[in-house]
C-alpha positions as CSV (number, residue, x, y, z in Angstrom):
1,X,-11.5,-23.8,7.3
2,X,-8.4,-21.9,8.2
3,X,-7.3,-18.7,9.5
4,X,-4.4,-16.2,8.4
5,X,-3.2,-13.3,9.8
6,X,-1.9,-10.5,7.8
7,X,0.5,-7.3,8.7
8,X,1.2,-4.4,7.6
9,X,2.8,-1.0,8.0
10,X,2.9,1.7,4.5
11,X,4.9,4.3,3.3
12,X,2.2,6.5,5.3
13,X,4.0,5.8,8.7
14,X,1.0,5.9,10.7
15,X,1.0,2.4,12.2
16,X,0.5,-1.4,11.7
17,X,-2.4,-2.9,10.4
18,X,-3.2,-6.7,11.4
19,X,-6.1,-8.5,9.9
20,X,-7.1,-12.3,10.5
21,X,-8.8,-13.7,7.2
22,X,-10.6,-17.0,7.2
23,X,-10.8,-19.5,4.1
24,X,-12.3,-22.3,2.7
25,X,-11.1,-24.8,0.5
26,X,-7.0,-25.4,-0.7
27,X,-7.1,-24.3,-4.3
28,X,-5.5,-21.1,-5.6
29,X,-8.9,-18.7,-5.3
30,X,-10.2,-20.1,-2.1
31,X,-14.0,-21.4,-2.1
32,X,-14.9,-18.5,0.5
33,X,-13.2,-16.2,2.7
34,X,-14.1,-14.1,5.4
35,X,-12.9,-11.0,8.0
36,X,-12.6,-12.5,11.6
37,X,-10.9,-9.9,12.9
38,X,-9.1,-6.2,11.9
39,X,-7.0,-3.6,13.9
40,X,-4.4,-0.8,13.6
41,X,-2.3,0.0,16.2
42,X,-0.6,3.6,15.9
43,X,2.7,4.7,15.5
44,X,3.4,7.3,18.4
45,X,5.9,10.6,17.0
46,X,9.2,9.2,18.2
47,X,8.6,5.7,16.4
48,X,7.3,7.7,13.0
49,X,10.6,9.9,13.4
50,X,12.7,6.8,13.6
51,X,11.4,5.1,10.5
52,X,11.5,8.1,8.7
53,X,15.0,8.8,9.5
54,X,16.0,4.9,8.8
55,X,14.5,6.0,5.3
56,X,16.1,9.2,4.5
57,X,19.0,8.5,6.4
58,X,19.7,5.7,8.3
59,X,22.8,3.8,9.0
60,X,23.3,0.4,9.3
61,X,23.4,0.2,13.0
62,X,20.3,2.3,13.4
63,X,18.5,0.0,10.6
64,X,19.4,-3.4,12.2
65,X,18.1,-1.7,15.5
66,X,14.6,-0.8,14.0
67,X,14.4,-4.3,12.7
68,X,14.1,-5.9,15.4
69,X,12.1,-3.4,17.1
70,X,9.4,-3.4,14.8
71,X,9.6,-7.5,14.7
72,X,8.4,-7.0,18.1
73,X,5.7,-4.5,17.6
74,X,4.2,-6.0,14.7
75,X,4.3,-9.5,16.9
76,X,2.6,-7.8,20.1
77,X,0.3,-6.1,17.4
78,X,-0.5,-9.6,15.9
79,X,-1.7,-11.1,19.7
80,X,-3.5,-8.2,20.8
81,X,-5.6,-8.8,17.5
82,X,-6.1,-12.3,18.2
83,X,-7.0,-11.3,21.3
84,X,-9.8,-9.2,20.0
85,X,-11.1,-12.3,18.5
86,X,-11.1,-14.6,21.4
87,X,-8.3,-16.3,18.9
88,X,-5.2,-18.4,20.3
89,X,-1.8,-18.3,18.4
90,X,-1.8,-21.9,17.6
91,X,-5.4,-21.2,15.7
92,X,-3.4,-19.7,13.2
93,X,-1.4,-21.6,9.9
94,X,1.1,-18.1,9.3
95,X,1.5,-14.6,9.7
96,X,2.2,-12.7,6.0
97,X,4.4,-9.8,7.6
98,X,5.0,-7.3,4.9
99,X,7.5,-5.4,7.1
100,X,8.2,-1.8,6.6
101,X,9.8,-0.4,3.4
102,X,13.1,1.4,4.2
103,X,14.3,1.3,0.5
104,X,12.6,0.6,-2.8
105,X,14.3,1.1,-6.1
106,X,12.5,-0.1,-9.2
107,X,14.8,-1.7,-12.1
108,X,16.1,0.1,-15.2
109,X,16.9,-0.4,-18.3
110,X,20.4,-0.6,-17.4
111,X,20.0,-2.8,-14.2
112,X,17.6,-4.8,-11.4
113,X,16.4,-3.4,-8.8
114,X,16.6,-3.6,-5.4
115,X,14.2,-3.4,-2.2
116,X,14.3,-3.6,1.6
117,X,11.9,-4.1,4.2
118,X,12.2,-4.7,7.9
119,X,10.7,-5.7,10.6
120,X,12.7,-9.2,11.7
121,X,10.4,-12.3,11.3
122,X,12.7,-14.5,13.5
123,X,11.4,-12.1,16.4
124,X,7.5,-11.8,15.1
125,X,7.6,-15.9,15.1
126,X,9.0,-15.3,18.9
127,X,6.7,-13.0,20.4
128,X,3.4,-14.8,19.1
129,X,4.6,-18.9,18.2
130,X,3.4,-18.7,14.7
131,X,5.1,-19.2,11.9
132,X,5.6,-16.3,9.4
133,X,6.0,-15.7,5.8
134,X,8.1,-12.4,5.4
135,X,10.1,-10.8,2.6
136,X,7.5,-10.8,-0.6
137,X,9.0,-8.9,-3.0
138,X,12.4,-9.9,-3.0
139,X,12.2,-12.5,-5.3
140,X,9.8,-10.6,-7.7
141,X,12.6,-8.6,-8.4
142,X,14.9,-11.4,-8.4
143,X,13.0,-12.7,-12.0
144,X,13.0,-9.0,-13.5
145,X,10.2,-7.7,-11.8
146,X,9.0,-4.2,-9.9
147,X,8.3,-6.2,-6.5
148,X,5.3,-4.1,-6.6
149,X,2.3,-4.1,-6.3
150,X,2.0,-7.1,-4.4
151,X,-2.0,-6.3,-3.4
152,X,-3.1,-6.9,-7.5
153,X,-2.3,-10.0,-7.4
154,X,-4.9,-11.1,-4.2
155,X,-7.2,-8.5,-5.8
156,X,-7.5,-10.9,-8.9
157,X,-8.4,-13.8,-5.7
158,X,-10.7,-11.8,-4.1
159,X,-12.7,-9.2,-6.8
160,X,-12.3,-10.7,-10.3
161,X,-16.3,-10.9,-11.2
162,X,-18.2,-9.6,-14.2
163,X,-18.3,-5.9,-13.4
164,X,-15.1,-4.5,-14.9
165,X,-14.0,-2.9,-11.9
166,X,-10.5,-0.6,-10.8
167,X,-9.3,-1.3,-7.0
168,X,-7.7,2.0,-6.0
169,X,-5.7,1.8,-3.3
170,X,-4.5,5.5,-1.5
171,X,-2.3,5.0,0.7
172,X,1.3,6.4,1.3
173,X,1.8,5.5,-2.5
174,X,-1.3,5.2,-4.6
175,X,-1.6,2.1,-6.8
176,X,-4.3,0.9,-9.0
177,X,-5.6,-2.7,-9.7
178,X,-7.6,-3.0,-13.3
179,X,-9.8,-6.1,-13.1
180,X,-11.8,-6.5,-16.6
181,X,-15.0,-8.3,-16.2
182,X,-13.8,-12.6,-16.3
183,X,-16.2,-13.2,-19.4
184,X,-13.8,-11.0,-21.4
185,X,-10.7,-13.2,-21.2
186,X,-8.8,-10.0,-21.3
187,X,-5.7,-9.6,-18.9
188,X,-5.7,-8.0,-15.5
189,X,-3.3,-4.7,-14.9
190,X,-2.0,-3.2,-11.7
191,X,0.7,-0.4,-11.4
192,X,1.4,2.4,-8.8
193,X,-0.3,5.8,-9.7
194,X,2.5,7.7,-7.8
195,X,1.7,9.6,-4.1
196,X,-0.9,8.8,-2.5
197,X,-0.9,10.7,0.8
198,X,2.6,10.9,1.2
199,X,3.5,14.6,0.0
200,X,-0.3,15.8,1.7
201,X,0.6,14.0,5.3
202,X,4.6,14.9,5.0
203,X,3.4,18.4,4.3
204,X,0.5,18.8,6.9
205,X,3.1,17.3,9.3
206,X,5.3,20.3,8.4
207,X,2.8,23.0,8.2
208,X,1.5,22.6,11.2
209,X,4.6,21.8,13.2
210,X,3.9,18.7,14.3
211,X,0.3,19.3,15.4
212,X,-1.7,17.3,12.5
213,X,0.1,14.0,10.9
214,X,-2.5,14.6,7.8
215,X,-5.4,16.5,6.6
216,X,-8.4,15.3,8.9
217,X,-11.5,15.6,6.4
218,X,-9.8,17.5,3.8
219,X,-10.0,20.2,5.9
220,X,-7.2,22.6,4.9
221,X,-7.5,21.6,1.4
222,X,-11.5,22.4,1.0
223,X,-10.1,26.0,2.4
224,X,-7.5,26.6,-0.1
225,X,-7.0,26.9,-4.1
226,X,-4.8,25.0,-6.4
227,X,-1.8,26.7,-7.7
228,X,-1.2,25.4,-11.2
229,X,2.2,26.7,-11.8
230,X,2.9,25.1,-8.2
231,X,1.2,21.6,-9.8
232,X,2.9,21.7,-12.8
233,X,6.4,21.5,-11.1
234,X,5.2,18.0,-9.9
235,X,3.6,16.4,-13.1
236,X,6.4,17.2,-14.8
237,X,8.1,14.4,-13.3
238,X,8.8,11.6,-15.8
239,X,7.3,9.2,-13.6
240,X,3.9,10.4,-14.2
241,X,4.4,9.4,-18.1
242,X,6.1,6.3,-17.5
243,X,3.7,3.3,-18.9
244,X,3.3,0.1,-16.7
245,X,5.1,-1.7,-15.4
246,X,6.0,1.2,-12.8
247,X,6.4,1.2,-9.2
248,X,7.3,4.0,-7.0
249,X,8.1,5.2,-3.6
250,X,9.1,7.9,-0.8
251,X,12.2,7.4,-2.6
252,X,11.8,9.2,-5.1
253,X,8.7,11.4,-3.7
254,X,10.8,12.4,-0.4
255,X,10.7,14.6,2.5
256,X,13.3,16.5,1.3
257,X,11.7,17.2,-2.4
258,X,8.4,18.1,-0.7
259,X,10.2,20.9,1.1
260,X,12.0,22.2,-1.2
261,X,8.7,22.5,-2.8
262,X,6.7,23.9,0.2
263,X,10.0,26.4,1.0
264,X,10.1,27.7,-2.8
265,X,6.1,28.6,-2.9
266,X,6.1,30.1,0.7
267,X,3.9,32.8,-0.6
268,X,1.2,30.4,-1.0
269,X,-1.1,30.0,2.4
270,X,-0.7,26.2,4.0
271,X,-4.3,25.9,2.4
272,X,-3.5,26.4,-1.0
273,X,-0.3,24.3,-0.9
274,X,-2.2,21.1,0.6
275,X,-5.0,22.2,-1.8
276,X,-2.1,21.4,-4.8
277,X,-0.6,18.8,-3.5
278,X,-4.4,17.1,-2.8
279,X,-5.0,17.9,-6.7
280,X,-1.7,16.7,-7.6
281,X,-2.9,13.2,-6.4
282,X,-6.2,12.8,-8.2
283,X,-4.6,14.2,-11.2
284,X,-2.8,11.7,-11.0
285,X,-4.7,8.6,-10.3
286,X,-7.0,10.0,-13.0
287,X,-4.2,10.8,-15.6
288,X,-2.7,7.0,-14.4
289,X,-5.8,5.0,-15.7
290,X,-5.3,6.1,-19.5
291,X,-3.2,2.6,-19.6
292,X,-6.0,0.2,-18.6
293,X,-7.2,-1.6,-21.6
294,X,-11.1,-2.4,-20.9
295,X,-12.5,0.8,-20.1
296,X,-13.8,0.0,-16.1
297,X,-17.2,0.5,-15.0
298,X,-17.0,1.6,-11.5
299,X,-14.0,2.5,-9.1
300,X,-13.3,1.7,-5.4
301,X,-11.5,3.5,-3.0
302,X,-9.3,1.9,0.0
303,X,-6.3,2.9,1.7
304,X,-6.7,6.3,4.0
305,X,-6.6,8.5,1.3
306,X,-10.4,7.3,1.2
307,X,-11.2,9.1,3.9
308,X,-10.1,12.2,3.0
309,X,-14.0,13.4,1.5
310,X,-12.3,16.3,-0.7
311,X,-9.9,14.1,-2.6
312,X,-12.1,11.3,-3.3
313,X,-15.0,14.1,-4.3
314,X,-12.1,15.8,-6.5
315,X,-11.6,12.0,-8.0
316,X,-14.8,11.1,-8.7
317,X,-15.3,14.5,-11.1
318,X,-12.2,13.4,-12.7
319,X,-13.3,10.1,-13.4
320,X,-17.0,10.9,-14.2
321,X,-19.3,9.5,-15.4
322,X,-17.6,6.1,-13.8
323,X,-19.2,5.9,-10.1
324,X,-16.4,6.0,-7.3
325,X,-17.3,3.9,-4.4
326,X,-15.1,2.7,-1.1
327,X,-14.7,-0.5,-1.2
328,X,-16.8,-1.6,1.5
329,X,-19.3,-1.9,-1.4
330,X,-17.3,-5.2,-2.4
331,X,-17.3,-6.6,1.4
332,X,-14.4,-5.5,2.6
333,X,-13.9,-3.0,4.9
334,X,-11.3,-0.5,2.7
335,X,-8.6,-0.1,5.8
336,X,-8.4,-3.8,5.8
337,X,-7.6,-4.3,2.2
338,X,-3.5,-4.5,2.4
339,X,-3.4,-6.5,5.8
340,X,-5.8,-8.8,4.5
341,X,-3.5,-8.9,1.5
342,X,-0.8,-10.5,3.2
343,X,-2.8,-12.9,5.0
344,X,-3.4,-13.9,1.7
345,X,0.2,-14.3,0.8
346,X,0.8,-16.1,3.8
347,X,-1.8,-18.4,2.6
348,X,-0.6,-18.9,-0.9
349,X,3.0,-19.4,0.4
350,X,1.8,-22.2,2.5
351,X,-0.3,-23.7,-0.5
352,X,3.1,-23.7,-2.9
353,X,0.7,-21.1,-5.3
354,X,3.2,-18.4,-7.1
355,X,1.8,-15.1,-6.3
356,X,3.7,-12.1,-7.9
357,X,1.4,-11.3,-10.9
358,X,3.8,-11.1,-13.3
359,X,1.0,-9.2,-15.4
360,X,1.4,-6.4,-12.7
361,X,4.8,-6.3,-11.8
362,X,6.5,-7.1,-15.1
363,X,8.6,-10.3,-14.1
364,X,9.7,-12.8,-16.3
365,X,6.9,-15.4,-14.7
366,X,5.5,-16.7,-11.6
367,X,7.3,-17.0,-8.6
368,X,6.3,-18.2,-5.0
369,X,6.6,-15.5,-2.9
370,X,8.1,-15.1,0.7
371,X,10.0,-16.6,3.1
372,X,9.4,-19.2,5.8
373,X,9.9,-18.9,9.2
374,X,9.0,-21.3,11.2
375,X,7.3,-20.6,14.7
């Protein structure tokens, strides 16, 4: 038996997620694995402000800063978990830290891409004396890759059975994870959908000046009516018709697109507009699955964006008559899903077992993934 811990903060800004995972056995798909512990720590205002200037703006002394601030957030974050567990540090082989995504910029035809994430290792191994596996998708994109998503590939570990099933994950970006059933022999798929709660939250945020980070209960959105002219500004984005492999970001789906957006249909009520850009999400995850290959028979939710009850009930008419379920249904509590991802990663880092999925993120075959730090 050993135990992995697993951090995370999304392009939803709203905090870090730390989950300790406990396996069994040293091969690639470990013999068992279980949930010891989960928490999120919140982001206060100032902190999400920061971040989110880095990202639209940030300079290089302002980035470097944040780096090594977060390093020692997600650290503290990482103890007070253990902590919950009656855990010590030294109980613990690594700590997968996916950092926070200040840049992502999937390859062309013309050229690679590129990608950043921060939150400095060197000061996460400091603050908790574990050693920690950092910078995942870097080398992904090294072999010709997207560097994303890096969950497909330890939902293949964890949820490859004989139900042909689609992990949905709705977070700041939503991605999807097509797992046909393992009799099949048929290949896996994963791919980002596009936003997931990014333009909903960023516009909430702004709506409400500052008073509501995101639509609690779906709330404004059951209240309003889609505008389709509104919608139809969105889908007409070429990323939406882009076949996998595709990866995407709040690069391209930015604060300052979003309100342009909100600013040019002022005329609509705050309702309406989160009522569009809620629609504009499960359009399209829903639109997004006409690529997998063995039709699925049921769908789980994770990610916050399962929470919200009026987009996952707007989904699951899309989608009928496939059942949409959270993904507590498969064991693991849905919030958990990406922390326990990078526990994972840690894991299979450790174990020398290449883990970028080249069947999800289009690189030219598998790499091991991460870099060492030792504690």
């Amino acid at each position: 038996m050993t135990l992995w811990a697993g951090a995370m903060s999304g392009t939803s800004l709203d905090g870090i997620d730390v989950a300790v995972v406990e396996t069994e056995g040293a091969g690639e798909r470990p013999e068992s694995w279980r949930l010891v512990a989960f928490r999120t720590e919140s982001y206060d205002a100032a902190t999400r402000r920061r971040i989110g200037r880095a990202i639209t703006s940030g300079r290089a002394a302002s980035i470097c800063s944040l780096d090594f601030e977060l390093g020692a957030k997600i650290g503290r974050a990482v103890l007070r978990t253990l902590a919950s567990a009656s855990l010590e540090p030294d109980e613990i082989e690594a700590v997968g830290s996916h950092g926070q995504t200040i840049w992502h910029e999937p390859p062309t035809a013309t050229g690679g891409g590129a990608t950043l994430q921060i939150g400095q290792p060197a000061v996460i191994a400091e603050k908790t004396s574990c050693p920690v596996v950092s910078d995942f998708r870097a080398r992904d994109m090294a072999a010709g890759g997207e560097g994303a998503p890096l969950t497909a590939y330890t939902d293949w570990l964890l949820f490859h059975d004989e139900e042909s099933r689609v992990i949905q994950n709705i977070g700041g970006i939503g991605n999807v994870t097509a797992l046909p059933a393992a009799s099949s022999g048929a290949a896996p798929q994963a791919y980002d959908t596009g936003p997931g709660g990014v333009l909903i939250d960023g516009a909430v945020e702004h709506l409400t000046g500052g008073a509501s980070s995101f639509d609690l209960d779906g709330k404004l959105a059951r209240r309003g009516t889609v505008n389709e002219r509104a919608l139809a500004e969105w889908l007409a984005d070429p990323f939406f018709s882009q076949p996998p492999p595709r990866s995407t970001g709040r690069e391209r789906f930015s604060r300052g697109r979003l309100l342009d957006w909100l600013n040019r249909h002022a005329t609509l009520s705050a309702e309406d507009r989160v009522a569009t850009l809620t629609e504009l999400t499960a359009r399209s995850i829903a639109d997004a699955y006409r690529w997998i290959e063995q039709a699925p028979s049921a769908c789980y939710l994770c990610g916050g964006g399962a929470r919200n009850p009026v987009l996952a009930a707007r989904l699951g008419r899309l989608l009928a008559p496939m059942p949409v379920r959270d993904l507590s249904a498969l064991g693991l509590d849905a919030d958990a899903r990406e922390a326990v991802a990078f526990a994972l990663l840690a894991r299979q880092r450790a174990l020398g077992f290449p883990a970028n999925a080249p069947w999800a993120t289009g690189a030219e075959g598998p790499r091991l993934l991460g870099v060492w730090t030792p504690a």
